[in-house]
C-alpha positions in Angstrom: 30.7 31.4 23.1 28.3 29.7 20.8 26.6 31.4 17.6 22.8 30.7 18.1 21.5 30.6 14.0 17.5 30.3 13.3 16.7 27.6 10.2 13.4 29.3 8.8 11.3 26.7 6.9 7.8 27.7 6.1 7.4 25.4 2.7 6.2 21.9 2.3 7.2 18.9 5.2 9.5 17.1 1.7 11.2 20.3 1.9 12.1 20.0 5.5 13.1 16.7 5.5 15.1 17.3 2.6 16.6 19.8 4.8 17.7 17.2 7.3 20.4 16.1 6.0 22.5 19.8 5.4 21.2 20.6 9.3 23.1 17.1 10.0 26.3 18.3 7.6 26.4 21.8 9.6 26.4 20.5 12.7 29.2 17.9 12.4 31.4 20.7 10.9 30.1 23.1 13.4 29.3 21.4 16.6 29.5 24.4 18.9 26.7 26.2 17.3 23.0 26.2 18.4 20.2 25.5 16.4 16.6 26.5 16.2 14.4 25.6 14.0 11.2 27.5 12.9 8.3 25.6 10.9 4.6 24.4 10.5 3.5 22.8 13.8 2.9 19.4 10.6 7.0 19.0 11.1 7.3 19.1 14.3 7.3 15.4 14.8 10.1 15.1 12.3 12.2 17.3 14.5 11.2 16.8 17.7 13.9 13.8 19.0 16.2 15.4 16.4 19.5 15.6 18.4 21.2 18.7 16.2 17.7 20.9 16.6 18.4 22.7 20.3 14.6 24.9 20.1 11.7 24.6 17.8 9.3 27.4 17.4 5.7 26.7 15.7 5.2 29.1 13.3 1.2 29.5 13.3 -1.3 32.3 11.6 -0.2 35.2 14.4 2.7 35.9 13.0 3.5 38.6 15.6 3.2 36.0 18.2 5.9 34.0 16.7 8.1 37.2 16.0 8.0 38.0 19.9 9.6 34.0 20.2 12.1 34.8 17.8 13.4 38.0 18.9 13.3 36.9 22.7 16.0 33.8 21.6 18.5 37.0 20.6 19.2 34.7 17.6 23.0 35.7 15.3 22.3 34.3 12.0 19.1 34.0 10.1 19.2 31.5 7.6 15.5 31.0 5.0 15.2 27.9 3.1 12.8 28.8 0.9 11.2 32.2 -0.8 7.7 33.4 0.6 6.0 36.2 1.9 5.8 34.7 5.1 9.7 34.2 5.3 10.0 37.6 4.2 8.2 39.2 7.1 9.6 37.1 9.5 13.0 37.9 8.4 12.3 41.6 8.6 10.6 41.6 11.7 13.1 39.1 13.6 15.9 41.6 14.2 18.7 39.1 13.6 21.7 40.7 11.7 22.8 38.3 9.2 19.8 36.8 7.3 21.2 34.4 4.7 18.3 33.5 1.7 17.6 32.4 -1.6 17.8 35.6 -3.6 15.6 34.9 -6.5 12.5 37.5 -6.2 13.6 41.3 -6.1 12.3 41.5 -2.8 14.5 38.8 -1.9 17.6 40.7 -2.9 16.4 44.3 -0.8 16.3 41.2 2.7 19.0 38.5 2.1 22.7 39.4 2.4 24.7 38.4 -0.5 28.1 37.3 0.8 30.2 39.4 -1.0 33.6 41.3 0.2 31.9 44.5 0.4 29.4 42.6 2.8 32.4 41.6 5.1 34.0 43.9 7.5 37.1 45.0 5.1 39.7 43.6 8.2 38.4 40.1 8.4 37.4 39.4 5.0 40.2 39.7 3.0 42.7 37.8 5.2 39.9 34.7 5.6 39.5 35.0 1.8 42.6 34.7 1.3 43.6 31.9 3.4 40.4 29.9 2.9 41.3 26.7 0.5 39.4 26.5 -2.9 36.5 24.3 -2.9 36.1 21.1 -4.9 32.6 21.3 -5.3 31.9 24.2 -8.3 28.9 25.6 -6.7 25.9 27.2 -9.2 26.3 30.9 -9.0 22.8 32.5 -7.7 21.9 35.7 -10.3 20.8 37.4 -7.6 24.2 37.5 -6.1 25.6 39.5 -8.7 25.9 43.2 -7.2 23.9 45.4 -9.2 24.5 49.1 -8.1 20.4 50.6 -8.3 19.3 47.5 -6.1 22.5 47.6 -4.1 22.0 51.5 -3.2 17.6 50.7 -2.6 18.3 47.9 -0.6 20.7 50.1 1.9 17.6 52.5 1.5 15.5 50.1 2.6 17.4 49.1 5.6 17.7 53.0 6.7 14.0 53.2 7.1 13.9 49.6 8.7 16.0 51.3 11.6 13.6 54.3 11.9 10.9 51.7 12.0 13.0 49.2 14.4 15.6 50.7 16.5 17.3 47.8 17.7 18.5 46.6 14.0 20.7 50.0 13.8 23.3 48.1 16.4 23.0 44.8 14.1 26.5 46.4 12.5 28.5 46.2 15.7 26.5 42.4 16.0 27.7 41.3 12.8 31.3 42.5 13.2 31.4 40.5 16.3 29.8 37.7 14.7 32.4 37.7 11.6 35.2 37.9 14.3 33.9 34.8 15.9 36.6 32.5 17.1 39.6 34.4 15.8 42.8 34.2 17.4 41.4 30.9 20.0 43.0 27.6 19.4 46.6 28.8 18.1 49.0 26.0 18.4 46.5 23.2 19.8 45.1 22.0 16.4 45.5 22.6 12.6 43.2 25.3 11.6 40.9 25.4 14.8 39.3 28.7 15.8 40.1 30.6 13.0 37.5 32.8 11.8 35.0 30.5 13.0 32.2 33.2 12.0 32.9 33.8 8.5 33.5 30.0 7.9 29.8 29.2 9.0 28.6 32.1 7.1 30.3 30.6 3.6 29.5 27.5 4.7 25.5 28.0 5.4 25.2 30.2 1.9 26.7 26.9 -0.1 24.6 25.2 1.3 21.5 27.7 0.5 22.9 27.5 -3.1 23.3 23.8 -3.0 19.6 23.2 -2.2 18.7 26.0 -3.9 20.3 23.9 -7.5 18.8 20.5 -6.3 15.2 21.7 -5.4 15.0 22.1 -9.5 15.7 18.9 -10.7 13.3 16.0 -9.2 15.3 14.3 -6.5 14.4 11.2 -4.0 14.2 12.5 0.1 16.6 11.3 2.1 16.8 8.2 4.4 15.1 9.6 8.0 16.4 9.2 11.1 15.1 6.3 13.1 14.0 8.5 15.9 11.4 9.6 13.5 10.2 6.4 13.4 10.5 5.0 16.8 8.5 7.9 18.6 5.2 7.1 16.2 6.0 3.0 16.2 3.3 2.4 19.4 0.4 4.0 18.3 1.1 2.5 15.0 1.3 -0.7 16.7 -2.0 0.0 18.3 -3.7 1.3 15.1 -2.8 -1.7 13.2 -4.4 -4.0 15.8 -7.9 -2.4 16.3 -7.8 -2.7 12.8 -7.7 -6.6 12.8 -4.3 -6.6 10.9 -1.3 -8.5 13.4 1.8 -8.1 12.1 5.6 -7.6 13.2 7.5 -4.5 11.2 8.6 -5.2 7.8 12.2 -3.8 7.5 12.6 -5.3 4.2 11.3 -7.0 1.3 7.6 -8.0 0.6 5.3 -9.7 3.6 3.0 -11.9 2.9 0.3 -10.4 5.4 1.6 -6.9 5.2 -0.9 -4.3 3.7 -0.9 -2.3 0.5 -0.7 1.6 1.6 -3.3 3.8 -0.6 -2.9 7.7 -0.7 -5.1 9.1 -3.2 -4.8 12.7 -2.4 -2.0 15.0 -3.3 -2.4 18.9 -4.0 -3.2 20.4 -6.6 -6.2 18.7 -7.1 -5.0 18.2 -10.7 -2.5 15.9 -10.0 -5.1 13.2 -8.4 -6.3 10.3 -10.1 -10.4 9.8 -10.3 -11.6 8.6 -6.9 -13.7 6.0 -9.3 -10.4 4.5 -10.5 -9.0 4.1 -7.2 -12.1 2.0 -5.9 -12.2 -0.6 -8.7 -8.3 -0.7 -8.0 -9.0 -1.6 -4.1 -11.6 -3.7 -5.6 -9.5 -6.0 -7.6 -6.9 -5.9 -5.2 -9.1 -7.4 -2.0 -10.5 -10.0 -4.6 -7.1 -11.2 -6.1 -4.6 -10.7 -3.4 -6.3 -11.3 -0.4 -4.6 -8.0 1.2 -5.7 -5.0 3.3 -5.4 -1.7 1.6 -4.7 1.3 4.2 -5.8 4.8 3.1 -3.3 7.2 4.3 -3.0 11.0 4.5 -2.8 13.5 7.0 -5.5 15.2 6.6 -9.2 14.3 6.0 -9.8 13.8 2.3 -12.8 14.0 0.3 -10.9 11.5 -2.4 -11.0 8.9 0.6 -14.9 9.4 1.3 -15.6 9.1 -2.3 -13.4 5.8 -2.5 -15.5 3.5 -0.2 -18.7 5.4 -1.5 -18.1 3.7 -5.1 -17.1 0.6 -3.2 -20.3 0.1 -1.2 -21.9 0.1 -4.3 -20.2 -2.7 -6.3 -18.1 -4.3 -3.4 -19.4 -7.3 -1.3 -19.4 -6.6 2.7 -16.3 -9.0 3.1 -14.2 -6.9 0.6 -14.6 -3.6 1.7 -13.8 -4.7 5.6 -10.8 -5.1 4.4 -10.4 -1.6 3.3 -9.5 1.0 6.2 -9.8 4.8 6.4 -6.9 6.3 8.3 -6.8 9.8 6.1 -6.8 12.5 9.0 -6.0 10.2 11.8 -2.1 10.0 11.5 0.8 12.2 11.6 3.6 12.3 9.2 6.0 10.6 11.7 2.8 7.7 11.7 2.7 7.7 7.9 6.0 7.0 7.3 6.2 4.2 9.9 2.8 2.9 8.0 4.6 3.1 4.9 7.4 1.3 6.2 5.7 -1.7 7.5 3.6 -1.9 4.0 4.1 -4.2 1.4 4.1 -1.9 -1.7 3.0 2.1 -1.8 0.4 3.2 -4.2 -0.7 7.0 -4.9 -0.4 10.6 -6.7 2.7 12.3 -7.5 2.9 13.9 -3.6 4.2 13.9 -0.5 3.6 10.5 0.6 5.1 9.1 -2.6 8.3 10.9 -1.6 8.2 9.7 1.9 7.8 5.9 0.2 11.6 6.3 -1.9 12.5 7.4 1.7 11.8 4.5 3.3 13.0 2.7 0.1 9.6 1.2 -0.2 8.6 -0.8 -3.2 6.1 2.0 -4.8 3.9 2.9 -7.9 3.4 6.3 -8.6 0.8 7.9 -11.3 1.7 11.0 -13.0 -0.6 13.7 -14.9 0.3 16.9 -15.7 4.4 16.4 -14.2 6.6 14.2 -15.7 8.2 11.5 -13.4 11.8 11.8 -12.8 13.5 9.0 -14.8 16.5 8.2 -12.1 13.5 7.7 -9.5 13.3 3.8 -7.9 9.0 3.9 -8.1 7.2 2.3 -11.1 5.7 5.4 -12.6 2.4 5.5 -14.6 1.1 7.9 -16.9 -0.5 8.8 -20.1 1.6 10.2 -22.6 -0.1 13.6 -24.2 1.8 16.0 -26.1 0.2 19.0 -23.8 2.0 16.8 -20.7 3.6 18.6 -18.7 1.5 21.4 -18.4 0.4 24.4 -15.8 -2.0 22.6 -14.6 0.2 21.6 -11.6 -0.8 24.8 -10.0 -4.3 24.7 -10.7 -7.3 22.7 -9.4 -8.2 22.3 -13.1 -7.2 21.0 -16.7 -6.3 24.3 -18.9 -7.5 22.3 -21.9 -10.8 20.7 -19.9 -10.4 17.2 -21.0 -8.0 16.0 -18.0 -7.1 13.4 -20.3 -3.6 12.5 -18.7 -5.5 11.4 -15.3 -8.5 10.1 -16.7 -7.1 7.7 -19.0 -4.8 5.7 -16.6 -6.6 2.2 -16.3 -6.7 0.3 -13.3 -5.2 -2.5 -14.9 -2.9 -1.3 -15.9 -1.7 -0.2 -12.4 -2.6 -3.7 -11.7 -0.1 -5.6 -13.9 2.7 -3.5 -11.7 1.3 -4.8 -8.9 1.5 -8.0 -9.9 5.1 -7.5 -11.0 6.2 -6.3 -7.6 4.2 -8.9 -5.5 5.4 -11.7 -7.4 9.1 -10.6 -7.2 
């Protein structure tokens, strides 16, 4: 009998593809469980030929809708890979009897189980414990793991009144006794350590590896190499795009090509973090004029940065310079985007997303930085003004605290330029 455990991912598609690579480390150690995977309807082209993901479920704005999925999948463990509201109320709502989470928030702490013994059925836990070998790896202990009595005695509160208010999560004991006891007793004599408290493993197991990301999402850290599959399902209407644009060319898997284009994104979010749409334009600009290439605007979704770009060109650009410019903001998916990114020649943009996905595909790229500071092990060229306010709050905000948005503003094209040269010429 399999455990069936829900991965809950509501935050950012660089979070989920970071993700990737611990669903791929659980199920090699774990192959008999089932996975399903809950996230933006945006991922679901990362996931979708993904062979360790068994069922995805789109979480969308009816959030009652999606609880209905969940619940009908009669899902064991729940396991959150990031702290929201939405996460939250999903876990609540979802009726699964261990929900595993980051417990940073005190809300987090009244939700998320904290794998302690008292959280264990006293029979199994001690006897596991005991026999289970001592890791190598010293993992960061989580604060809100430590048992604190008040919280301790409000959170079993808490879950009182969420049986009055659900009935079925009153027989979630009995479901995680079972669940702990999973695979006791099976395989004795036919393999070293096989079967043994099967259910408690995985539970360890899937809280390390909360804790694990929980450490690395806090220092700045390249994504992961994705899986080819991601690729090869968006590699056709790449194919196709790149020909009705005029622009011929087999897949670059390596190095610089000659006719391969330069892949623009100038948006990222917040707003704060973009560099002027003005400054981007004479960069295409000098770019068409000099090096004779095609420049690609990329993002997912329709940006006002891209309209603005090939405004300021048609102003100061000739008609054979900006046909070499193309607009594809809006018109691709992330599995598309990367592919683009992949058969470019060098990646140009904002401290975002796509600049992530770029170190992915190990892409030559040159990143600009305002109010965060670029992370110094990083392969990109970074640019970026040095301030003393730098780095400030403004990452969360669509504007400079101190109005002069200095850090942006006084990156020169040029010198974004003299990279470029740098890398082309290699």
């Amino acid at each position: 009998m399999s455990i069936h455990i829900l991965l809950l991912q509501t935050g950012s598609p660089e979070k989920a593809i970071r993700m990737m690579a611990r669903v791929s480390e659980l199920k090699k150690r774990f192959p008999h469980i089932s996975l399903t995977l809950a996230a933006r309807s945006d991922i679901e082209a990362l996931f979708q030929s993904n062979p360790h993901i068994d069922h995805f479920v789109v979480i969308h704005k009816n959030i009652f809708q999606v609880v209905r999925k969940i619940r009908r999948l009669k899902l064991d463990i729940l396991c959150s890979w990031n702290s929201s509201w939405k996460n939250l109320l999903l876990t609540v709502l979802s009726g699964i009897p261990w929900c595993l989470g980051t417990r940073k928030s005190f809300l987090d702490i009244l939700v998320y189980e904290s794998l302690s013994l008292d959280s264990l059925p006293q029979e199994t836990s001690s006897k596991s414990l005991a026999k289970a070998p001592p890791s190598k790896k010293k993992i960061p202990q989580n604060k809100g793991s430590q048992v604190n009595p008040s919280k301790e005695r409000l959170r079993g509160q808490s879950k009182s009144l969420l049986d009055h208010i659900l009935p079925e999560s009153s027989g979630n004991q009995s479901r995680k006794a079972r669940i702990i006891s999973q695979g006791e007793g099976e395989g004795k004599g036919k393999g070293k350590g096989k079967g043994k408290g099967k259910g408690e493993e995985l539970l360890r197991f899937l809280d390390s590896l909360l804790r694990q990301e929980n450490s690395s999402s806090k220092q700045k850290q390249g994504l992961p190499k994705l899986p080819d599959s991601v690729q090869k399902q968006s590699k056709e209407r790449v194919s196709f795009l790149l020909s009705s644009l005029g622009i011929h060319l087999e897949r670059v898997s390596s190095g610089i090509d000659g006719i391969a284009p330069i892949v623009v994104c100038p948006a990222s979010a917040p707003l704060s973090k973009c560099w002027p749409s003005w400054h981007f334009a004479i960069l295409i600009g000098k770019i068409v004029t000099y090096f004779k290439k095609d420049v690609i605007l990329l993002s997912t979704h329709r940006e006002k940065a891209a309209e603005q770009i090939i405004r300021f060109m048609e102003l100061f650009q000739p008609l054979s310079s900006r046909k070499r410019v193309h607009d594809l903001t809006g018109k691709v998916s992330i599995g598309e985007m990367y592919d683009l990114i992949c058969r470019s020649s060098v990646f140009i943009g904002n401290d975002s997303f796509p600049a992530a996905l770029a170190q992915a595909a190990n892409k030559p790229s040159i990143v600009l930085f305002g109010p965060t500071l670029p992370d110094p092990n990083a392969s990109y060229r970074s640019v970026d003004f040095r301030l003393d306010c730098r780095p400030c709050s403004s990452r969360t905000y669509t504007k400079c605290p101190l109005i002069h948005f200095r850090c942006m503003k006084e990156i020169q094209p040029e010198e974004v330029m003299n990279h470029l040269n740098d890398l082309l010429l290699k």
